[in-house]
C-alpha positions as CSV (number, residue, x, y, z in Angstrom):
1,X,42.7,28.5,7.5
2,X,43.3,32.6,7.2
3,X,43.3,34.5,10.8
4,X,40.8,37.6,10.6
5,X,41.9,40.6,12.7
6,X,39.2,41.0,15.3
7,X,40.5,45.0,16.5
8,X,38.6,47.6,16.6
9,X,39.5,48.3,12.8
10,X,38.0,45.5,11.7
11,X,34.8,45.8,13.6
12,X,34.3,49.4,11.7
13,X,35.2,47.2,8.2
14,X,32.0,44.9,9.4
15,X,30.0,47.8,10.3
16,X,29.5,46.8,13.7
17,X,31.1,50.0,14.7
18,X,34.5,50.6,18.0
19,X,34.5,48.5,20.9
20,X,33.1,51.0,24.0
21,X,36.1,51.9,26.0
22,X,35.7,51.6,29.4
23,X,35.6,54.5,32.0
24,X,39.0,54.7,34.1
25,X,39.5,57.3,36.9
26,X,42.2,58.8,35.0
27,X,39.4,59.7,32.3
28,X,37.6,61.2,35.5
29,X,40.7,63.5,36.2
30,X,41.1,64.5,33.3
31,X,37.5,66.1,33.0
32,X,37.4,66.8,37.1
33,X,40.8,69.0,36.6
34,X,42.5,66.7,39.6
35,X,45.1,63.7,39.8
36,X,44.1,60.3,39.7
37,X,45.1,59.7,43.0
38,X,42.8,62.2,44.1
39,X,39.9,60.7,42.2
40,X,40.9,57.6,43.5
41,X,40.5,59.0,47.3
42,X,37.5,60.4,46.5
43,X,35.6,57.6,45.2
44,X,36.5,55.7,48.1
45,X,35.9,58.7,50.6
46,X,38.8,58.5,51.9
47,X,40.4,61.1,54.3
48,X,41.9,64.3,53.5
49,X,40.1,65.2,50.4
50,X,37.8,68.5,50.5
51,X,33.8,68.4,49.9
52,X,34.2,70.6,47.1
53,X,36.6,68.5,45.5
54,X,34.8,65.2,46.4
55,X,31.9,66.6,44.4
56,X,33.3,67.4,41.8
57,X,35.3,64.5,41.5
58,X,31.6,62.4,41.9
59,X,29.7,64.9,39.5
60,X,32.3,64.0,36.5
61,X,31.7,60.2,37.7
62,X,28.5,60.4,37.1
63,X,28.7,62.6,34.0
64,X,31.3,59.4,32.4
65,X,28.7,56.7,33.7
66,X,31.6,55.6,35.4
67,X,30.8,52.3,37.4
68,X,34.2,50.8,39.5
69,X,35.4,47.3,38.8
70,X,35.2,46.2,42.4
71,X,36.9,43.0,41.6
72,X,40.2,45.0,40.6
73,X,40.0,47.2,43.7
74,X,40.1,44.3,45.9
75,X,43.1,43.0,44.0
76,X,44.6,46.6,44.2
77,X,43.4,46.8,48.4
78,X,43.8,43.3,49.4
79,X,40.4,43.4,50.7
80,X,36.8,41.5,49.6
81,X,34.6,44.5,49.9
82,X,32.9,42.4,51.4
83,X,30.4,43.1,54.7
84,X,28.9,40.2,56.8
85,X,25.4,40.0,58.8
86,X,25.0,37.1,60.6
87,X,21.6,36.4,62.5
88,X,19.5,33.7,64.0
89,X,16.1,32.4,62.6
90,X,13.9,35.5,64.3
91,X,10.9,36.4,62.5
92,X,11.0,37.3,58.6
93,X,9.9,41.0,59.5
94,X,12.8,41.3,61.5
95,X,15.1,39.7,58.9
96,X,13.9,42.2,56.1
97,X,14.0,45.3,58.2
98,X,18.0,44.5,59.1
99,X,18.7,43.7,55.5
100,X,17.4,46.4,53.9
101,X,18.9,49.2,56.9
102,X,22.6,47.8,55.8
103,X,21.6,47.4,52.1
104,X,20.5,50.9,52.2
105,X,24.2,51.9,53.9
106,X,26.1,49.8,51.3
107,X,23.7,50.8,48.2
108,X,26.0,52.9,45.5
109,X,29.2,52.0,47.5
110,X,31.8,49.8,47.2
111,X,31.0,47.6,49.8
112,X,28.6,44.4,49.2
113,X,26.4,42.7,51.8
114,X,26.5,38.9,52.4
115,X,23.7,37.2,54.9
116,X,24.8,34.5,56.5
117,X,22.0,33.3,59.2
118,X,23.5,30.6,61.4
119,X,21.2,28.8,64.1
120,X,21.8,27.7,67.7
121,X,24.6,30.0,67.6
122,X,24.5,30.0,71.7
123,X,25.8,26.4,71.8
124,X,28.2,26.7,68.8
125,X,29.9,30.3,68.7
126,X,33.0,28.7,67.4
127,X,31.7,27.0,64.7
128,X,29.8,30.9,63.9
129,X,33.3,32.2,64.5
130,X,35.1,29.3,61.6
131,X,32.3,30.2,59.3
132,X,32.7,34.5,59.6
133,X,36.3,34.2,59.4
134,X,36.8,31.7,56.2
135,X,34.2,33.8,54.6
136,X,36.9,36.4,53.0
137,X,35.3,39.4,55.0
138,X,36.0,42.9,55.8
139,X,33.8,43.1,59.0
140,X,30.8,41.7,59.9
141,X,27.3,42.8,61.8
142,X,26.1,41.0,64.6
143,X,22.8,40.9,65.3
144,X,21.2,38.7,68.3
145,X,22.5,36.2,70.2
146,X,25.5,36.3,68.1
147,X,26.0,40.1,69.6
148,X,26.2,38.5,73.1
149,X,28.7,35.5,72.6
150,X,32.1,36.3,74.7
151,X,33.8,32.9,72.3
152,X,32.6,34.3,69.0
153,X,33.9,38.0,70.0
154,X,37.1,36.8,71.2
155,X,37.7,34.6,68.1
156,X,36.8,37.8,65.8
157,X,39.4,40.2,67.9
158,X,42.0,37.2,68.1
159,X,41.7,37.5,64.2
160,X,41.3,41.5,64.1
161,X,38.1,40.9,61.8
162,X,36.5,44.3,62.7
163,X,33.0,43.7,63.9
164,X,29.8,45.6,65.1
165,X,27.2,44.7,67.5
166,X,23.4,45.6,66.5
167,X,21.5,45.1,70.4
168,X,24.0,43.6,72.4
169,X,22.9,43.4,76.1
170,X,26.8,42.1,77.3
171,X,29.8,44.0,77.6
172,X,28.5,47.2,76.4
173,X,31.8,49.3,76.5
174,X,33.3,46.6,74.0
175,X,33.2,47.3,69.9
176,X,31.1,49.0,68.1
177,X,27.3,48.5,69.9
178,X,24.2,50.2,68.2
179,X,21.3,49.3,70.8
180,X,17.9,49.9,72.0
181,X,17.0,49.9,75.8
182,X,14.5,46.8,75.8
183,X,13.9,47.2,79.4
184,X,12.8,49.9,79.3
185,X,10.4,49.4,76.3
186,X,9.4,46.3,78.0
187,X,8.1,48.4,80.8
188,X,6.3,51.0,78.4
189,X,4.3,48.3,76.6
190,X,3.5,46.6,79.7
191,X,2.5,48.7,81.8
192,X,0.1,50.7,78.6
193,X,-2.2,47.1,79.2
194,X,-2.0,47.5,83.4
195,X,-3.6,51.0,82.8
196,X,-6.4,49.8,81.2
197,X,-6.9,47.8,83.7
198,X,-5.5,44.2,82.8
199,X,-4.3,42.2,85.3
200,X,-4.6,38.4,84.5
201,X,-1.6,39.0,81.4
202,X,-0.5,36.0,79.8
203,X,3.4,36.1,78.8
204,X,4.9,34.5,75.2
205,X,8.3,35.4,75.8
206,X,11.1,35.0,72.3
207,X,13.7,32.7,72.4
208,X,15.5,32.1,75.7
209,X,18.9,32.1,74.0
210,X,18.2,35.9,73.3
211,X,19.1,38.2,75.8
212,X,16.7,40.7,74.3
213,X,13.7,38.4,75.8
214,X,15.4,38.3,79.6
215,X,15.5,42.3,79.0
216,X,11.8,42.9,78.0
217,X,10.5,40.3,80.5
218,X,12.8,42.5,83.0
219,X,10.8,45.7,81.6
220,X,7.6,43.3,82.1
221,X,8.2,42.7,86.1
222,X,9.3,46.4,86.4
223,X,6.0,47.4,85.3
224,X,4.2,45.0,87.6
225,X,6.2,46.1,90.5
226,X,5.3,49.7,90.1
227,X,1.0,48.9,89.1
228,X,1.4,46.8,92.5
229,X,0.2,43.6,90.5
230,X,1.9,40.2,90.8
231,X,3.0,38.2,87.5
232,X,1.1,35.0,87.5
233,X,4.0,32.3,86.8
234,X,1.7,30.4,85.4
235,X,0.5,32.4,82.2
236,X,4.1,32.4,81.2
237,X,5.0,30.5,78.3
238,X,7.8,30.5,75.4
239,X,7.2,31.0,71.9
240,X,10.7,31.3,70.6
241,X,9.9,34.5,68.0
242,X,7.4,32.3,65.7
243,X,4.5,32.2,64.2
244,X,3.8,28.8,64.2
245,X,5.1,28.3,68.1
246,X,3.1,31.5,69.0
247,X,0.0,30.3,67.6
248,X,0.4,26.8,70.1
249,X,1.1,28.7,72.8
250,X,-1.4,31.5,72.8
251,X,-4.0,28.2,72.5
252,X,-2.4,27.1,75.4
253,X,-3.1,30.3,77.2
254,X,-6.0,30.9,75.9
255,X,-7.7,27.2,77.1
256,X,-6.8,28.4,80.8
257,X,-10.0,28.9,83.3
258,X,-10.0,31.5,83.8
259,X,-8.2,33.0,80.7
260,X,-5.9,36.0,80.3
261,X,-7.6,39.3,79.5
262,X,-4.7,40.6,77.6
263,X,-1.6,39.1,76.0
264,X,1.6,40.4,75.8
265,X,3.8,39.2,73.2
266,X,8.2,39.6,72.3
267,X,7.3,40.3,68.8
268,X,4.5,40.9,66.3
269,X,4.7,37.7,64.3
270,X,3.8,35.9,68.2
271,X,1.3,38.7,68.4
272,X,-0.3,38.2,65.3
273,X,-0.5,34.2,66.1
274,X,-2.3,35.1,69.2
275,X,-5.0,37.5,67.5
276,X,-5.4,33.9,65.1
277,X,-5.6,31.8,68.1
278,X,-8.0,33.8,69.5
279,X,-10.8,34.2,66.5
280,X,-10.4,30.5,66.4
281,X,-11.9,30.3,69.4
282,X,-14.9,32.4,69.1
283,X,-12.8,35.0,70.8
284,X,-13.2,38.5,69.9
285,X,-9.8,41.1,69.8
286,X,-9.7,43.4,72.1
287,X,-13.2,43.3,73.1
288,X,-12.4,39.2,74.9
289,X,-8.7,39.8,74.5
290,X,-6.4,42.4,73.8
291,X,-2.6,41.6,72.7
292,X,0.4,43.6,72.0
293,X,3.6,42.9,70.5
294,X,6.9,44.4,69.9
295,X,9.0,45.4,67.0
296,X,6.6,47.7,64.9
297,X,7.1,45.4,61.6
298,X,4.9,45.0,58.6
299,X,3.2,42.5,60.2
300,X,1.9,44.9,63.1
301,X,0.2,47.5,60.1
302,X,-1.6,44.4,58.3
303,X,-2.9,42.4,60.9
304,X,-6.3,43.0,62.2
305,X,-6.9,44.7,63.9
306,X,-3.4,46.5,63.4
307,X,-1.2,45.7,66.7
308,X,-0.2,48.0,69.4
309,X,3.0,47.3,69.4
310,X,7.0,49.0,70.5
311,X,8.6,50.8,67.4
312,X,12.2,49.0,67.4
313,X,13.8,51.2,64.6
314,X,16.0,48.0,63.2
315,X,16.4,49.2,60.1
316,X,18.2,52.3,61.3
317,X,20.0,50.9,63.8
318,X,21.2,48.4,61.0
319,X,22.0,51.1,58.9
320,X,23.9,52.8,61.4
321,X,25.9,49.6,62.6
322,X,27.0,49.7,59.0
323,X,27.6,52.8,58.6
324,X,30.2,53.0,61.8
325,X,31.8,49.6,61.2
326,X,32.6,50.8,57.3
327,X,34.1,53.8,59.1
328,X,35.9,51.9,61.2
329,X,37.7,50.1,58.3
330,X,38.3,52.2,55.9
331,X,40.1,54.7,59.0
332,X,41.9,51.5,60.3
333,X,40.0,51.8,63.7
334,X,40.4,55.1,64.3
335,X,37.0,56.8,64.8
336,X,36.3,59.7,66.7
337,X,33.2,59.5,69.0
338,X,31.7,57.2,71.1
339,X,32.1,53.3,70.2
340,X,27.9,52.9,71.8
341,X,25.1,54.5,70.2
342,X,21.6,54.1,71.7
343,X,18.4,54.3,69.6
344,X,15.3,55.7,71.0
345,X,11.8,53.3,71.4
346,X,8.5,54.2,70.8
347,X,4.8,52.5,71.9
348,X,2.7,52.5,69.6
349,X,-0.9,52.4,70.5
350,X,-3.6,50.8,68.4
351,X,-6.7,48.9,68.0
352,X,-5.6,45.5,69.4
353,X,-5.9,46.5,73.2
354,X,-8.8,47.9,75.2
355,X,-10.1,48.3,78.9
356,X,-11.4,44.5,79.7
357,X,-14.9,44.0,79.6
358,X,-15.1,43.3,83.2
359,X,-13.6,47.0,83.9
């Protein structure tokens, strides 16, 4: 059997025209009038490399359709590349909006996002902790109740995998924290239904594992406290941040004599389970009942009537988690500025609450 050559040369015989040679940074310093090292630094926005140069050094990128071979990198680094986010069955809105704030940070870099969700993670951190760590990572995000485990952190700093926190409400001062003050928003929704006059509430607090439900429960009894109403025990119930558990519970609620005027709900997917429960009972929203939820997620904008609700910005504070731990990591630890950053909240009043028709 006779060998054919297979080389560019013979592709040209065939007519099927040169094999494409790929982009290398050394084609981009060549047209970017800088070493390869350079390019190399800039690319990865590294220290120590002016703006001017880093776009110019980007512009000729660009201009060369130049797309890294991460694989190679990681060879060259002795890193993955690779950013975790771990989190614990809360509602699908919640889900997407911290996916798509660290997508957002990682899109067009060099970094790549792996999800892994991981449940009960209150009675199992270490198990969490095995997981994160065989997973090849170069830091991972934290969002709630993994955020507040003491065994998981310690495993993570034991094995100097760089983490950080999205909503922690433990040890503050320790890592990189991105928060919200829940209390305080738990107080501002609360107390927008005691203004209109509700005072028979009914309570579907999230998950009890989640420290974020203590803290807007907290907010809750602060804004009781300062109406001069009392919490009735009894209209307290827990609807662990679902749909389908919301929807029991508000039926629950709902089959009291007499019944709450006003629901308030730790997130919109509960909300929107109790404006459901609600119509299926003859029950009018907010004219019999009026309900608020928390978190400001798509679900808020298309139920109906549209929820009043708190603004949670998780997208940003997702994309700024990222953004500081990738900093952290590339600069070995050493960031300048303050390790806590605290995101503002925001009620949003809207059609799902009124003054009670006894008012």
């Amino acid at each position: 059997m006779a060998w054919h050559r297979t080389g560019v040369g013979a592709l040209a015989q065939r007519g099927e025209g040169p094999i494409s040679k790929r982009t290398t940074i050394v084609d981009i310093a060549r047209v970017a009038g800088v070493t390869p090292k350079t390019v190399s630094r800039a690319l990865n926005d590294a220290p120590h490399v002016s703006e001017a140069v880093r776009q110019k050094v980007k512009a000729a990128a660009a201009e060369l359709d130049y797309h890294p071979n991460l694989a190679a990198q990681s060879l060259i680094a002795r890193r993955s590349f690779l950013i975790g986010l771990t989190y614990e069955r809360p509602s699908p809105s919640y889900v997407v909006d911290l996916q798509n704030g660290a997508l957002g940070r990682l899109e067009d870099g060099r970094y790549r996002l792996v999800v892994l969700p991981f449940n009960h993670v209150a009675s199992r951190p270490e198990e969490l902790g095995k997981l994160l760590l065989r997973a090849g990572l170069d830091g991972v995000l934290l969002a709630p109740p993994a955020c507040d485990q003491p065994l998981l952190l310690d495993m993570l700093d034991r094995q100097k995998l760089p983490y950080a926190r999205i909503t922690p409400h433990r040890d503050l001062d320790r890592g990189i924290v991105v928060t919200m003050d829940e209390v305080a928003a738990g107080q501002d929704v609360a107390a927008h239904l005691l203004s209109l006059g509700h005072r028979r509430i009914g309570i579907i607090l999230g998950d009890p594992s989640h420290a974020a439900s203590m803290g807007r429960m907290e907010g809750y009894r602060r804004a009781f406290d300062e109406a001069g109403a009392a919490i009735d025990d009894r209209l307290i119930v827990t609807g662990d941040f679902t749909y389908d558990v919301g929807y029991r519970v508000a039926r629950t609620l709902l089959s009291l004599s007499p019944r709450p005027t006003a629901i308030l709900a730790q997130n919109d997917d509960m909300a929107a389970a109790a404006v459901a429960a609600a119509r299926d009972l003859g029950l009018s929203v907010p004219a019999d009942l009026s309900v608020a939820g928390f978190d400001n997620s798509e679900v808020s904008r298309t139920a109906w009537p549209q929820l009043t609700t708190v603004n949670q910005p998780v997208r940003q504070m997702a994309w700024d988690a990222a953004d500081r731990l990738i900093a952290s990591i590339d600069q070995k630890g050493d960031v300048a500025g303050p390790e806590r950053r605290d995101h503002a909240h925001e009620l949003l009043v809207r059609a799902s609450t009124a003054a009670p028709a006894a008012a």
